[in-house]
N, C-alpha and C positions, 0 to 999 in steps of 0.2 A: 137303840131303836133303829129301826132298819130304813133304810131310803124309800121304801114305800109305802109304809105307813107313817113316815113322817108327811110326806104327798099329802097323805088320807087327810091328814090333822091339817095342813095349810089351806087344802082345798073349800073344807070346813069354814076355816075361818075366813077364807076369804067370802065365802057365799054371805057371813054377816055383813060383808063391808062391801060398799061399790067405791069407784070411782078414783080419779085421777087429782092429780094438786096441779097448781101451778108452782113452781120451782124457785128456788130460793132458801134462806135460811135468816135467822134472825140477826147472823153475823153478815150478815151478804144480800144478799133480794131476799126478800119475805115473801113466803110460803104458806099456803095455805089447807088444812088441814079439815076443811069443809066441804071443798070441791067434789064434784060429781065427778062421775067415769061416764064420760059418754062414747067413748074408746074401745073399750073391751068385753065383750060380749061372756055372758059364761061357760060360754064350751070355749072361748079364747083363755079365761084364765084355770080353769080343767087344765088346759093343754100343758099350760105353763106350770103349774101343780107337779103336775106329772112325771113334767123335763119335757114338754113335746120341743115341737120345735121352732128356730127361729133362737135368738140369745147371744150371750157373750159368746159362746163356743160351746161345742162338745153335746150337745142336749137332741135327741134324739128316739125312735121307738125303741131301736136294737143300742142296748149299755155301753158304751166303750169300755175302756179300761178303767180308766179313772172313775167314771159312774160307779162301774161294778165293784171299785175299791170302796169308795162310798157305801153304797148299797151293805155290803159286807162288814163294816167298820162294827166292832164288838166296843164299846166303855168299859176302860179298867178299874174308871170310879165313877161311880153314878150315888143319885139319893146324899142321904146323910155325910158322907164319907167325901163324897165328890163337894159338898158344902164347905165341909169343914176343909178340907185343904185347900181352896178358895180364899177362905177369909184365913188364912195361913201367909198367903200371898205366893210369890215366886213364877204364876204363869203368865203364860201371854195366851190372851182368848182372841181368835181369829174368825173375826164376822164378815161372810160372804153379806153385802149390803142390805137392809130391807126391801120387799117387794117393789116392784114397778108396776108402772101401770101397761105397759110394753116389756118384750123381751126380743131385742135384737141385737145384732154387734154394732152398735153407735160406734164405736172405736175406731171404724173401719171408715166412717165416712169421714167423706173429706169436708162436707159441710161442719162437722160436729167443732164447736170451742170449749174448750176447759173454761174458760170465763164467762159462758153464755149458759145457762142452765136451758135456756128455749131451744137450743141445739141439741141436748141429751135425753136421753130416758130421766122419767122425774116419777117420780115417789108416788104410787096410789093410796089412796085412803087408808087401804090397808097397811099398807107401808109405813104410812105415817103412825100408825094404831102400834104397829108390832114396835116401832125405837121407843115409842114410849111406853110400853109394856116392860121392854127390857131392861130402862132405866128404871123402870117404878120398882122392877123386881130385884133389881137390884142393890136401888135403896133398902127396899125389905130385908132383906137375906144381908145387911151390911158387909155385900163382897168391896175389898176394899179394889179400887181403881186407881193408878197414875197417869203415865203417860196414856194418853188416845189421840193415834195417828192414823190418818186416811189417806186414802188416795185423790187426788185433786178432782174427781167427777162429782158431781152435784149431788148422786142419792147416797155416796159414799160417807162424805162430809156432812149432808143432813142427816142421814141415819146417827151420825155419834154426839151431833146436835144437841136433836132432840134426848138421845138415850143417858148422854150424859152431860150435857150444858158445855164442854170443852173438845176442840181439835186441835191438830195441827197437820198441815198438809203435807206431804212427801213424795214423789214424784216416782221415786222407786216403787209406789204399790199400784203405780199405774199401769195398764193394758199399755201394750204396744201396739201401734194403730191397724191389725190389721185383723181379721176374722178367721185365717187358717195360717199355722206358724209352722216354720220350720225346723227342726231342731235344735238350731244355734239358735234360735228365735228365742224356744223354749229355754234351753241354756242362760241367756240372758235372761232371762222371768226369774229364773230361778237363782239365779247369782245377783237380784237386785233385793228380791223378798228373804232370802236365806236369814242376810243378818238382825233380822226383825223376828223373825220366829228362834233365833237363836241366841238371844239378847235378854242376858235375867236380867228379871225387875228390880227395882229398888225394893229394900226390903220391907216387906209387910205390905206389899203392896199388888196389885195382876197391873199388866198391860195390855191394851185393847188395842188391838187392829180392827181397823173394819175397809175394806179391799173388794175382789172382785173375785168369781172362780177360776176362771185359769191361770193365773197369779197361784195362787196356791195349789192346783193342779201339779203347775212346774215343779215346787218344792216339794210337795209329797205323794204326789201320783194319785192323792182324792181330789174327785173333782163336786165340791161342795154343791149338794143340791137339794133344797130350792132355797131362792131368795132369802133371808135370812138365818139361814142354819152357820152357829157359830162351831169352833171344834176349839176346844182347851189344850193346851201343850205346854208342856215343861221344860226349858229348855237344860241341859244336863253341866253347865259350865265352860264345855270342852267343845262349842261348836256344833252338839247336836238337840234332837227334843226327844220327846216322848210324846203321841201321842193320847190322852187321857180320858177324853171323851165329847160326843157332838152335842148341841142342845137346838132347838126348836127354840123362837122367842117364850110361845105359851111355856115353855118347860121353865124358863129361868125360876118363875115361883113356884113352881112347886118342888122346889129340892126341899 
């Protein structure tokens, strides 16, 4: 499905859901999953749908590269097929975080603390709706899950929370502090996330990233859009992947 009808489909759902959390996790500050949005208006979260702008990086009217590799991105296995070789085990599924109720490069401030959720972007309603969708679908669909590693930012760590009751933190799926990178910037992104997307599973089993888009930008030159769109990848033994196909949280149930 294409990056702009997937938009279509977020946008959607987010018009059922309003509203902003307070930040936290049930391992850490508690979170709340009732909270209003009194924050973000709905042509704010259109915007954000969209890719407008304002965010981690890269998001914009006119595509960049990485967008337009997104955008472009064909599944090699979808439906049925893309199911079963899931609950086969062997990949590692790479979740750009669930929605926020903000879209800026927090990363960049100097205010922002990895230990303070009240300094970060925090999870909206929706947000909160879509990890638990992805968990529940996953329960359904018995795709089996191991390791689930995050990045140390708050909606990171809660999106796998909630989706799967288990994290562990990693500091390599972290942004580097700044809003526009430089090459070697990049380079370094891409030489920290590599070995996680290239790292088979245990067997019978996927492994779950859930990170940030320019972090996997670096590694594959897609730059995941929006808010929760995860992409499956197989890594091949020898240091590289495959990539297999993206999903929408709504899509996980219905494979």
């Amino acid at each position: 499905m294409t990056k702009r009808l997937k938009a279509v489909e977020l946008f959607l759902a987010i018009g059922l859901a309003a509203g902003v959390s307070a930040c936290g996790g049930a391992n850490e500050t508690a979170y709340d999953a009732g909270t209003t949005d009194a924050g973000t208006t709905p042509e704010q979260s259109a915007e954000v749908a969209e890719g407008g702008e304002g965010g981690e990086g890269g998001e914009g009217a006119d595509y960049s590269a990485g967008e337009q590799a997104n955008a472009d991105f064909e599944d090699k296995l979808s439906g049925p097929e893309l199911l079963s070789a899931l609950k086969d085990g062997g990949h590692i599924i790479y979740f750009r975080h669930a929605q926020t109720e903000k879209d800026y490069a927090d990363q960049a401030d100097p205010a922002m603390n990895l230990d303070d959720c009240e300094t970060q972007r925090k999870l909206s309603t929706a947000g909160l709706a879509q990890a638990e969708e992805i968990g529940a679908s996953f329960k359904a669909k018995a795709i089996p899950v191991g390791k689930v590693i995050t990045s140390e930012y708050c909606r990171a760590w809660q999106t796998a929370d909630l989706a799967f009751g288990t994290y562990e933190k990693n500091a390599q799926l972290n942004f580097l502090p700044f809003e526009d990178y430089t090459d070697a910037q990049v380079e370094e992104m891409k030489a920290n996330v590599t070995p996680f997307l290239t790292e088979v599973p245990e067997a019978g089993a996927n492994t779950v990233l859930v990170g940030h888009d320019d972090i996997f930008e670096a590694a594959t030159g897609i730059y995941p859009d929006p808010q929760g769109l995860a992409y499956v990848l197989t890594p091949d033994g020898n240091g590289g992947f495959t990539l297999q196909a993206n999903m929408m949280p709504e899509e996980w149930g219905k494979l």
